[in-house]
Each structure stands twice: as structure tokens, then as C-alpha cells.
C-alpha positions as YAML, in Angstrom:
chain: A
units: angstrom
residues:
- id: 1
  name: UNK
  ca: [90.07, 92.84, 89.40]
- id: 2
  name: UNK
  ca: [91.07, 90.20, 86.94]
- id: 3
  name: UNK
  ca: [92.90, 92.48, 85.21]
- id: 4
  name: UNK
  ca: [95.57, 93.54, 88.88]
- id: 5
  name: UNK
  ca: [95.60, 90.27, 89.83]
- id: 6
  name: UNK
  ca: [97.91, 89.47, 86.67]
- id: 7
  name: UNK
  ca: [99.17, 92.27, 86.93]
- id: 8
  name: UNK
  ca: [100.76, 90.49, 90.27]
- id: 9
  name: UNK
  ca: [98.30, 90.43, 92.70]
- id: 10
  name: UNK
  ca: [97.78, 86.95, 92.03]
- id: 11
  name: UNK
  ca: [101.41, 85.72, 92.56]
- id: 12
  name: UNK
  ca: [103.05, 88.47, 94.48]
- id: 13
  name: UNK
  ca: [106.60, 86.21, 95.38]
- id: 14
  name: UNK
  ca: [106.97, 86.76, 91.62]
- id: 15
  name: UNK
  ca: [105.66, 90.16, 90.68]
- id: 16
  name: UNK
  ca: [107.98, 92.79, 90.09]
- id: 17
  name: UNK
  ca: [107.93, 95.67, 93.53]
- id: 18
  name: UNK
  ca: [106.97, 98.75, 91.58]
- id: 19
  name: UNK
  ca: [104.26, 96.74, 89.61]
- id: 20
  name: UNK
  ca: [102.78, 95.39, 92.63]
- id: 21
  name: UNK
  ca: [102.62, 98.15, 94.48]
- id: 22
  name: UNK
  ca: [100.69, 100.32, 91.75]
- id: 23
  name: UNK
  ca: [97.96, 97.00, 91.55]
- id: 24
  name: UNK
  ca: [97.95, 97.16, 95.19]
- id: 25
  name: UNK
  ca: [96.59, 100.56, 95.48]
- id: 26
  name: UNK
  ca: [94.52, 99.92, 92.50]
- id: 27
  name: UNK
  ca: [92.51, 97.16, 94.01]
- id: 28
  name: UNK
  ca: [92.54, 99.17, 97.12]
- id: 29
  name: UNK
  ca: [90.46, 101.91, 95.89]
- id: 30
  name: UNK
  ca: [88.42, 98.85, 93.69]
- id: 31
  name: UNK
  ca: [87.60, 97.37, 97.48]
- id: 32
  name: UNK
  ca: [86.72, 101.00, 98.89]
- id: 33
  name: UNK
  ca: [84.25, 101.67, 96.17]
- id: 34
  name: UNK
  ca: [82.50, 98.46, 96.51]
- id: 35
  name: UNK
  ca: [82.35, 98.52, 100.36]
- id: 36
  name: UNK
  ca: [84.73, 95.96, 101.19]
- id: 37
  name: UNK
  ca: [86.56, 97.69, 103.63]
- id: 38
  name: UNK
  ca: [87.80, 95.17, 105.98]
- id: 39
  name: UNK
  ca: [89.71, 93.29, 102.48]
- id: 40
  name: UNK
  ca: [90.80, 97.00, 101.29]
- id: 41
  name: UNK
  ca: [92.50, 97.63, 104.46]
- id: 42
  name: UNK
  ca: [93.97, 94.03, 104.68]
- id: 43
  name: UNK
  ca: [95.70, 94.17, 100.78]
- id: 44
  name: UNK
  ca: [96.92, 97.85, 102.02]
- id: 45
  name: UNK
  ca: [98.71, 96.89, 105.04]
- id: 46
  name: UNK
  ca: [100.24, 93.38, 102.83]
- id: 47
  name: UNK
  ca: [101.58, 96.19, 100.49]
- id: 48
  name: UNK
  ca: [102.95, 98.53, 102.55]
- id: 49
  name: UNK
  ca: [104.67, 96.51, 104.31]
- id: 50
  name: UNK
  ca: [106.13, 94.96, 100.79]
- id: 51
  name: UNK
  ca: [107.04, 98.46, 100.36]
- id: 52
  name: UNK
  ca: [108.44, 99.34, 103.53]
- id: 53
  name: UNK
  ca: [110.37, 95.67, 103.53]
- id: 54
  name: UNK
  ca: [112.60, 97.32, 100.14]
- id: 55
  name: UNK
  ca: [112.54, 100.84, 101.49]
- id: 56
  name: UNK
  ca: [112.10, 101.99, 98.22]
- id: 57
  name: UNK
  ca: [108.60, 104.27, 98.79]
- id: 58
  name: UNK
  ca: [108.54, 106.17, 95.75]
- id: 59
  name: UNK
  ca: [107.32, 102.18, 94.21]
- id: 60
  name: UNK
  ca: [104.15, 103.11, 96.63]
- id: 61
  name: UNK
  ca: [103.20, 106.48, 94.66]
- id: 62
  name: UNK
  ca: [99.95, 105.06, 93.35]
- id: 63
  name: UNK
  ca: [99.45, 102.87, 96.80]
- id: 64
  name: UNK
  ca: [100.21, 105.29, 99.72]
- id: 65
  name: UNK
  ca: [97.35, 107.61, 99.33]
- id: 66
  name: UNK
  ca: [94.89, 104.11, 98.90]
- id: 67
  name: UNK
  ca: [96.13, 103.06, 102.29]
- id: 68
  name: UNK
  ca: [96.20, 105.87, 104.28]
...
């Protein structure tokens, strides 16, 4: 967790899109396995909607399959 949040998740105003994304999805399925699914499904819809705001979705490879 320490590791995605400087990877961006920290600061996401300043995190590159594709970077963020992949950290999003990563500390998606982190949430998942430890139960948290209420937070998990929170960070997914902030970073789809990052996603969907550049229109770009091949950035949310690693995330889309985390939030769905």
C-alpha cells in the first residue's frame, strides 16, 4: 500500500494517468483481498472516472477488470 500510494495514489492531481490508473487497480484488488469492500469500490469508481474524464481506456488495462 505504501508502495501505490507513491506510486500516485497519494497525490493523484500530480500523478501521471497511465501510472495512476495501474496503482488504482492495484490497491483495488489489495482492498478486495483484505475485505474492505466499501474503500475498494470507492478508489474504483475515483479511477474510472479519471479514466473516463481523458477517454484514453487502454491507461485502465490493469484497473478495469479490478472495478468491474
Amino acid at each position: 500500500a505504501t508502495r501505490l500510494d507513491a506510486a500516485g495514489l497519494a497525490d493523484p492531481d500530480n500523478a501521471p494517468a497511465p501510472v495512476l490508473a495501474a496503482a488504482s487497480g492495484a490497491r483495488v484488488r489489495l482492498l478486495l483481498s483484505q475485505g474492505q469492500t466499501h474503500a475498494a469500490c470507492a478508489l474504483a469508481d475515483r479511477a474510472v472516472a479519471r479514466v473516463r474524464r481523458k477517454d484514453i481506456w487502454a491507461w485502465g488495462a490493469e484497473l478495469t477488470p479490478m472495478a468491474v
